[in-house]
LODO-216371 format. One record per residue (C-alpha): residue number from 1; residue in one letter; chain; x, y, z. Coordinates in steps of 0.25 Angstrom, whole numbers, plus 2048, in hexadecimal, padded with zeros to 3 digits. Layout:
<pts>
<pt><n>NUM</n><res>A</res><chain>A</chain><X>X</X><Y>Y</Y><Z>Z</Z></pt>
...
</pts>
This chain:
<pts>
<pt><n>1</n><res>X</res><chain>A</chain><X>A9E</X><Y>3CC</Y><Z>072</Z></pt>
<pt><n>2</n><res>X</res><chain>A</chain><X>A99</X><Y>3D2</Y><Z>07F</Z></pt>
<pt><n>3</n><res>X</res><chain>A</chain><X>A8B</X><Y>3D8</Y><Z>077</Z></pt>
<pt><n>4</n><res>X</res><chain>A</chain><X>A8B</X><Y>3CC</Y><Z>06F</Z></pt>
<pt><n>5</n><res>X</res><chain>A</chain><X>A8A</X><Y>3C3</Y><Z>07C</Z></pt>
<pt><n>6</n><res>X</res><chain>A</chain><X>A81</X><Y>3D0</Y><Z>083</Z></pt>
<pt><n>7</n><res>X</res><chain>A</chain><X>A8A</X><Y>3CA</Y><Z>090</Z></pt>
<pt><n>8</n><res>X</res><chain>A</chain><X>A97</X><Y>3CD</Y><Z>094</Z></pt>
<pt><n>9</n><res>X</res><chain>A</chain><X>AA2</X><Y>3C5</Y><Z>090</Z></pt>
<pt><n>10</n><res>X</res><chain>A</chain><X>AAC</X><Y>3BE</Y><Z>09A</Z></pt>
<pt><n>11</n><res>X</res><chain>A</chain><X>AB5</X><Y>3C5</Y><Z>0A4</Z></pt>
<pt><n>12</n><res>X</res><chain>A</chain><X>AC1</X><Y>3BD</Y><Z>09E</Z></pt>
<pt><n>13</n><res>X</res><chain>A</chain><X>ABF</X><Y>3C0</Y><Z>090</Z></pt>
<pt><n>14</n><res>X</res><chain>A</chain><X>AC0</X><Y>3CF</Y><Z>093</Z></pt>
<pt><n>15</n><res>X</res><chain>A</chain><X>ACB</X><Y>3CC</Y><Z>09B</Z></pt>
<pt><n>16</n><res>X</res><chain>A</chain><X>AD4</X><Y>3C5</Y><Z>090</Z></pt>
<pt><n>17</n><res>X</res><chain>A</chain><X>AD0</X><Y>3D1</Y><Z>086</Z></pt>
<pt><n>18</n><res>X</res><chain>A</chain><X>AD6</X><Y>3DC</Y><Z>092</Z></pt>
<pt><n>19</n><res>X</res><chain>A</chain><X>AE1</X><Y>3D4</Y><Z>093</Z></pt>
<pt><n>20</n><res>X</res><chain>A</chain><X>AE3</X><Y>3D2</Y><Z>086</Z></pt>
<pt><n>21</n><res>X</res><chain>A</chain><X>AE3</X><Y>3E2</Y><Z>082</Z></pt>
<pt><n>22</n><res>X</res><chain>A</chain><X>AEC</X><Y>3E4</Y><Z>08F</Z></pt>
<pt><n>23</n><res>X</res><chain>A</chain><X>AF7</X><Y>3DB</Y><Z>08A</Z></pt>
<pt><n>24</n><res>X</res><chain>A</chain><X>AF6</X><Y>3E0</Y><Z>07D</Z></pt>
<pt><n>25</n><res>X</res><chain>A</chain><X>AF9</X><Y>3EF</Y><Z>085</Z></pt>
<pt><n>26</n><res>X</res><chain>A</chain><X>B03</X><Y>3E7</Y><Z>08A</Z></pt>
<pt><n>27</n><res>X</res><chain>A</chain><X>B0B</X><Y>3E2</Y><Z>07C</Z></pt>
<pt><n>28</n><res>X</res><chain>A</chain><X>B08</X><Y>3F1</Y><Z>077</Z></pt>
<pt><n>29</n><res>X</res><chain>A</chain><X>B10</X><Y>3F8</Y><Z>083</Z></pt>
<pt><n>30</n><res>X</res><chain>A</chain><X>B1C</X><Y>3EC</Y><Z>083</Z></pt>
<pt><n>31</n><res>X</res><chain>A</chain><X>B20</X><Y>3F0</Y><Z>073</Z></pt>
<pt><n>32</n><res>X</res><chain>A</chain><X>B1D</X><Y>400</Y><Z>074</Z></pt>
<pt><n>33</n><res>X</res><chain>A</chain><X>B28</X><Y>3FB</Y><Z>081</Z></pt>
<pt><n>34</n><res>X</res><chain>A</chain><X>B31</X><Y>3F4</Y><Z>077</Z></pt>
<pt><n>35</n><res>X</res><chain>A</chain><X>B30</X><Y>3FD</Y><Z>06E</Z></pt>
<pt><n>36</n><res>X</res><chain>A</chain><X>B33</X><Y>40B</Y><Z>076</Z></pt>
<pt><n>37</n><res>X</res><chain>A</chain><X>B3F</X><Y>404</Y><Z>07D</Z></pt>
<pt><n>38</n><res>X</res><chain>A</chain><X>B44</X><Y>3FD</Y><Z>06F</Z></pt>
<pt><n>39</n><res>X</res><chain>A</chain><X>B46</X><Y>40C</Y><Z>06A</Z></pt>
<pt><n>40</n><res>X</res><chain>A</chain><X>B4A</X><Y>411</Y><Z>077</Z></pt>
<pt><n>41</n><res>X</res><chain>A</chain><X>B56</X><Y>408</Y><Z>076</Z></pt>
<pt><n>42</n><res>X</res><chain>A</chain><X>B57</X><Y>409</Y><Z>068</Z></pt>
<pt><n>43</n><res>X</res><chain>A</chain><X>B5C</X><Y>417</Y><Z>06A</Z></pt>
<pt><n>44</n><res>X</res><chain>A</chain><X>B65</X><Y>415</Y><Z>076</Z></pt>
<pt><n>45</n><res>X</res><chain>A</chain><X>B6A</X><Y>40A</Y><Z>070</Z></pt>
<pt><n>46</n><res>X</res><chain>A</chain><X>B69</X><Y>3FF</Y><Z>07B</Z></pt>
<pt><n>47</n><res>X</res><chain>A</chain><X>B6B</X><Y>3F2</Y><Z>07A</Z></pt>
<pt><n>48</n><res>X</res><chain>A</chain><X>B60</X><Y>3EA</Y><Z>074</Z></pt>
<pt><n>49</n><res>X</res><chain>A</chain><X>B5F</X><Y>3DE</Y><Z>080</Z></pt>
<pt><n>50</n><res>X</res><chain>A</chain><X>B55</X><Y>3E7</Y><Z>086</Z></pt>
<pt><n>51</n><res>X</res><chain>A</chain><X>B4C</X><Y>3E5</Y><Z>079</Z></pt>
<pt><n>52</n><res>X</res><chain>A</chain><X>B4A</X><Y>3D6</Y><Z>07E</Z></pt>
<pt><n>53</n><res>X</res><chain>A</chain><X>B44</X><Y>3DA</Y><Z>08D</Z></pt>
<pt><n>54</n><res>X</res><chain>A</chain><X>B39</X><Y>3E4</Y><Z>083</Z></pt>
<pt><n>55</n><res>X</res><chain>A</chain><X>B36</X><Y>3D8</Y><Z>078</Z></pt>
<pt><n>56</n><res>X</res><chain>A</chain><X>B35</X><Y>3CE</Y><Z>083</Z></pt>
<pt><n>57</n><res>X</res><chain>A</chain><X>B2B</X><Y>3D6</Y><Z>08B</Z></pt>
<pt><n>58</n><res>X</res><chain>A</chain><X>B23</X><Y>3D8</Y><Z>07D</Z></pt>
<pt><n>59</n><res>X</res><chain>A</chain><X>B23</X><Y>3CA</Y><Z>07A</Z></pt>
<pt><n>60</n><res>X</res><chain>A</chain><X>B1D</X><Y>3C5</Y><Z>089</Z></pt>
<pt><n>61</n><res>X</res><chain>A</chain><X>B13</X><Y>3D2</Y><Z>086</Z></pt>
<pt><n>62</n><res>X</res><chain>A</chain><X>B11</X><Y>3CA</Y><Z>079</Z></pt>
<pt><n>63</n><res>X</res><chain>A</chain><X>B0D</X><Y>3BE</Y><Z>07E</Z></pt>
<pt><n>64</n><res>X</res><chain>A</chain><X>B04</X><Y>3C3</Y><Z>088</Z></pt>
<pt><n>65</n><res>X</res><chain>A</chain><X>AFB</X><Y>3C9</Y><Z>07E</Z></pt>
<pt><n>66</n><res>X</res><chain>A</chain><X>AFD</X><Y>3BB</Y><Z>076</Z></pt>
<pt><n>67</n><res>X</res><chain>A</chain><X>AF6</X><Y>3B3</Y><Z>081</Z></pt>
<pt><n>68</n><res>X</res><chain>A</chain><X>AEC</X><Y>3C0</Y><Z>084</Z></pt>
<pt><n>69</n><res>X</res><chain>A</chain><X>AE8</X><Y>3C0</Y><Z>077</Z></pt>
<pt><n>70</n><res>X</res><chain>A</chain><X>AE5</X><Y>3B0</Y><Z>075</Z></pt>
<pt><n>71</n><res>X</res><chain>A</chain><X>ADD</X><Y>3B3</Y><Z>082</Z></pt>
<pt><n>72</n><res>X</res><chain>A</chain><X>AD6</X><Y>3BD</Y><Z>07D</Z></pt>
<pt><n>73</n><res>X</res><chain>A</chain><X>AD3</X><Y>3B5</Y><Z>070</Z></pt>
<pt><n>74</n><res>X</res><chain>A</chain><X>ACD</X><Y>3AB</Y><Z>078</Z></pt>
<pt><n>75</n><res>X</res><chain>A</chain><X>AC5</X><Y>3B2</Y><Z>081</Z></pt>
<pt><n>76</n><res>X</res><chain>A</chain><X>ABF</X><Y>3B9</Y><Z>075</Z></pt>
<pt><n>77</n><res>X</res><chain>A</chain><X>ABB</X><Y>3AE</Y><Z>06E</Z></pt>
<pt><n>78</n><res>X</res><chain>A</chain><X>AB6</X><Y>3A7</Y><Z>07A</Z></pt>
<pt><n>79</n><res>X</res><chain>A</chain><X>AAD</X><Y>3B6</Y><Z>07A</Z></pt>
<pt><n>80</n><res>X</res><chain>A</chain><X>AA9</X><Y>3B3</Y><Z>06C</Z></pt>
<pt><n>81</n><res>X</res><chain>A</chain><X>AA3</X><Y>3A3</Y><Z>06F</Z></pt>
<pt><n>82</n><res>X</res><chain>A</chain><X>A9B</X><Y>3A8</Y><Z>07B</Z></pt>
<pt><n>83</n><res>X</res><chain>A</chain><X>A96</X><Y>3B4</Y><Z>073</Z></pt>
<pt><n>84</n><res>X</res><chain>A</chain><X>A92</X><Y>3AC</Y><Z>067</Z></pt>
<pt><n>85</n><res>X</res><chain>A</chain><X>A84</X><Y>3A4</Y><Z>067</Z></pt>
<pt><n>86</n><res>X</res><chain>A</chain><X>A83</X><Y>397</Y><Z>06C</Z></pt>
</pts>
């Protein structure tokens, strides 16, 4: 959209897209978490009440990258209406 504009876009659009990719790091590293511990316990046979703490923790992650990516959404198609002619 930049090279369609010839003009940069605003700071806050490429700010919502960084966030966006960072929370999306974030849920990635949450569940690689879940998992390793899930079969860390699995093996030594632990209770499961642990398994709560790791599935909450993903589910905030989650919804981070929920409200993330709406903003993203928006911020690209507000982009998009100030690249497209008038």
């Amino acid at each position: 959209m930049e090279r369609l504009r010839s003009s940069p876009l605003h700071a806050n659009i490429s700010t919502a897209l960084d966030k966006h990719l960072e929370v999306i790091h974030v849920v990635q590293s949450r569940r690689k978490d879940e998992i390793v511990n899930a079969s860390n316990r699995q093996r030594q046979g632990a209770p499961r009440c642990q398994d709560d703490r790791d599935v909450f923790v993903l589910a905030l992650a989650i919804k981070e990258m929920s409200i993330a990516t709406r903003k993203a959404r928006t911020t690209l198609w507000c982009a998009l209406q100030m690249t497209l002619p008038k």
